[in-house]
C-alpha positions as CSV (number, residue, x, y, z in Angstrom):
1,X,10.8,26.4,10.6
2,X,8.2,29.0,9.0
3,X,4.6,28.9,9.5
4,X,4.6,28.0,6.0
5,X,6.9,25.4,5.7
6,X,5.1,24.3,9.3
7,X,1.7,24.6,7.2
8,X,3.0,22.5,4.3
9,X,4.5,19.7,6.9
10,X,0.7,19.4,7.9
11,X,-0.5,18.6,4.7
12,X,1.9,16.6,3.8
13,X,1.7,14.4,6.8
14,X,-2.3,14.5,5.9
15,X,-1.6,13.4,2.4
16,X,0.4,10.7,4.1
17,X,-2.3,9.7,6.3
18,X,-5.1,9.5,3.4
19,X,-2.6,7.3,1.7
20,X,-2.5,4.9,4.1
21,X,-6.1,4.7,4.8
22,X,-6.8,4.4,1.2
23,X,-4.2,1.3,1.3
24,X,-6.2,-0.2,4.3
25,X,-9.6,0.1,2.1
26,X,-8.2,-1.7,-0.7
27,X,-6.4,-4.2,1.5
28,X,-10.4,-4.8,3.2
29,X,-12.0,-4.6,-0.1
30,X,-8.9,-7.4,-1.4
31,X,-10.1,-9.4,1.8
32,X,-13.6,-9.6,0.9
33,X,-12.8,-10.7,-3.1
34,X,-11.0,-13.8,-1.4
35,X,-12.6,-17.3,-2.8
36,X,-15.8,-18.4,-0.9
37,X,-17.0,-21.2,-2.4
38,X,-20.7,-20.8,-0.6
39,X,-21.2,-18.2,-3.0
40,X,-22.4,-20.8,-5.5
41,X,-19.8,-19.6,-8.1
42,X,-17.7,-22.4,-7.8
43,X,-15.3,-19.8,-5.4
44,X,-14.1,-17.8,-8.0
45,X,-13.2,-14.4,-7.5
46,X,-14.7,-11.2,-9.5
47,X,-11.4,-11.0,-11.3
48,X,-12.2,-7.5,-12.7
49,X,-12.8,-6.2,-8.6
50,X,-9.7,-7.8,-7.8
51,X,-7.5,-6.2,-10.6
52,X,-9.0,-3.1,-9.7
53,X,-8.2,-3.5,-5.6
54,X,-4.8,-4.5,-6.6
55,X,-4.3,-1.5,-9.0
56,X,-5.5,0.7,-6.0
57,X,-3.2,-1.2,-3.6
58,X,-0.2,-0.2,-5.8
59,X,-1.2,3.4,-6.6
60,X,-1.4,4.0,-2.7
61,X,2.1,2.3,-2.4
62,X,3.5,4.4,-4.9
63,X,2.1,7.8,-3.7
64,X,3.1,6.7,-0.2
65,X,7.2,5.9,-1.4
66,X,7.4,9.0,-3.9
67,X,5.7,11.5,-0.7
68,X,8.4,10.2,1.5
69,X,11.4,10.3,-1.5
70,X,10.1,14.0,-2.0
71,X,10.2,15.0,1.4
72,X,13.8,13.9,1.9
73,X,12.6,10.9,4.5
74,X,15.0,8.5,2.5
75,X,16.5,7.4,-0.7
76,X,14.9,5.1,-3.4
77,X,17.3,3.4,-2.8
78,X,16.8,3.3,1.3
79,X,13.5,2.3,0.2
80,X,14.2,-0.3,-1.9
81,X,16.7,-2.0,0.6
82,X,13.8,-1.7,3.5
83,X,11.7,-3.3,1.3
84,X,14.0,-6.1,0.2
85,X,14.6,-6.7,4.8
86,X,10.7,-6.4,4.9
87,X,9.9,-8.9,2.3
88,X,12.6,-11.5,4.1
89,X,10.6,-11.1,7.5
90,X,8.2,-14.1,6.6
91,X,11.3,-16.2,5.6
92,X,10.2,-16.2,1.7
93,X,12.0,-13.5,-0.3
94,X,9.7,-13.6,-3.2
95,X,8.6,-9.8,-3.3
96,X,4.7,-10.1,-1.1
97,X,3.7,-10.1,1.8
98,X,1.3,-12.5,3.5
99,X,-2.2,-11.4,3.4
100,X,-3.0,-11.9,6.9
């Protein structure tokens, strides 16, 4: 391998890294929009923050899949099949994943 192919590989794996961070944030931030009902709202959640968590959540999924699709990690379709045994873990295929 080159230094710049080694060079690229490093960011790349960075890029990867930030992604998955930025997934963690919006998965915390999610956590915290979660119905409390001592907020004196009636426990309704700031439906504009949660769209916008949830639209962050999916960006970071995305950027995460296409990154490893580009670097030759697996297939969409690899993907899609890990994510179809992934989403049968919790024993309800219905495309989530339990927030806990």
């Amino acid at each position: 391998m080159g230094l710049i192919n080694w060079i690229f590989d490093i960011y790349q794996h960075s890029r990867i890294d930030d992604a998955a961070k930025d997934a963690a944030a919006a998965r915390a931030e999610l956590a915290s929009l979660r119905v409390d009902s001592s907020r004196g709202d009636g426990g309704r959640a700031d439906t504009a923050r949660l769209e916008a968590a949830i639209g962050e959540l999916a960006l970071a999924t995305r950027t995460v899949q296409r990154m490893l699709v580009e670097k030759g990690v697996c297939t969409r379709e690899e993907f899609a099949q890990r994510l179809r045994q992934v989403d049968a873990e919790d024993g309800n295929v219905d495309g989530r994943a339990p927030l806990h």
